[in-house]
C-alpha positions in Angstrom: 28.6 -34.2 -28.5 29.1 -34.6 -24.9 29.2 -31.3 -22.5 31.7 -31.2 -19.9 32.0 -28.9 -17.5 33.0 -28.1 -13.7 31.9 -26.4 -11.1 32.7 -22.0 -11.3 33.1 -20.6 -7.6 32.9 -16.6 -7.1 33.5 -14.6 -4.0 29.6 -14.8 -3.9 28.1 -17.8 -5.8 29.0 -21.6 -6.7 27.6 -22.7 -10.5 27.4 -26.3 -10.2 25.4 -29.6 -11.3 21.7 -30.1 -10.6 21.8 -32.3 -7.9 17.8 -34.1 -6.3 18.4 -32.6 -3.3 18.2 -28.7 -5.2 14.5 -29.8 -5.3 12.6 -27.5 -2.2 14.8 -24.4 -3.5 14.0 -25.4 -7.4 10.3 -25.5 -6.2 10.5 -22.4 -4.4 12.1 -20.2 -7.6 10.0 -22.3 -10.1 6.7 -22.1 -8.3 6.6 -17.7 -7.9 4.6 -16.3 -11.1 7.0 -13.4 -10.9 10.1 -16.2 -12.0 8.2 -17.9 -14.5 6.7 -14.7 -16.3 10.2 -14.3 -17.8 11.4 -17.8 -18.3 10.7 -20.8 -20.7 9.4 -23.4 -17.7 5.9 -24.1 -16.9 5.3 -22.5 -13.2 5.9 -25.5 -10.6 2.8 -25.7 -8.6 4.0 -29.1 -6.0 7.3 -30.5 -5.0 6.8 -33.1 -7.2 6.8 -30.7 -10.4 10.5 -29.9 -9.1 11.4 -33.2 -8.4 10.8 -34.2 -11.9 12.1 -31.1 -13.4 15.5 -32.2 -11.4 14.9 -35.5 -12.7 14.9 -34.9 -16.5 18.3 -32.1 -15.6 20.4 -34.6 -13.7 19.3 -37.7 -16.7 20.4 -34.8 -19.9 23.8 -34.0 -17.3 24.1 -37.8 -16.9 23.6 -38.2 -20.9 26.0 -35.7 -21.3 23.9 -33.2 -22.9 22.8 -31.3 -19.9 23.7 -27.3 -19.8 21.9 -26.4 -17.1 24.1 -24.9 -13.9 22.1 -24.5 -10.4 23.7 -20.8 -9.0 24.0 -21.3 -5.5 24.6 -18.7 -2.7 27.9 -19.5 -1.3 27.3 -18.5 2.4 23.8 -19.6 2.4 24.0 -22.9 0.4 20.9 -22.9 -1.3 20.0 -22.5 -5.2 19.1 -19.4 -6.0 18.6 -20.0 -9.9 19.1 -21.6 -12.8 21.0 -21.0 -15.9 
């Protein structure tokens, strides 16, 4: 079954597609012990982690199986999470 869906916009936040370029905020969200205490995701510990986390997102997305949105601050354009 392929998952479709579109990008939600709020006075306050944008949930979107993971896109390569979400990688230095991924990596800065994925890489505090605080984050990761609480989640399913091995703590990132280089960019490189991030960048292959993003990878394996944008290939599911791509495959039409990804559910992953990227909540990004409207005003400050930068991920601020994942869901």
């Amino acid at each position: 079954m392929r998952i479709c869906y579109q990008t939600l916009t709020t006075d306050r936040l944008i949930l979107r597609r993971p896109l390569f370029s979400d990688a230095a905020d991924v990596f800065r969200c994925l890489s505090d012990e605080g984050v990761c205490r609480y989640i399913d995701v091995d703590r990132h510990r280089t960019l490189a982690d991030s960048e292959s986390f993003l990878k394996r997102l944008i290939q599911e997305d791509r495959a039409g199986i990804g559910t992953e949105w990227m909540i990004e601050e409207k005003n400050g354009k930068r991920v601020i999470g994942i869901i």
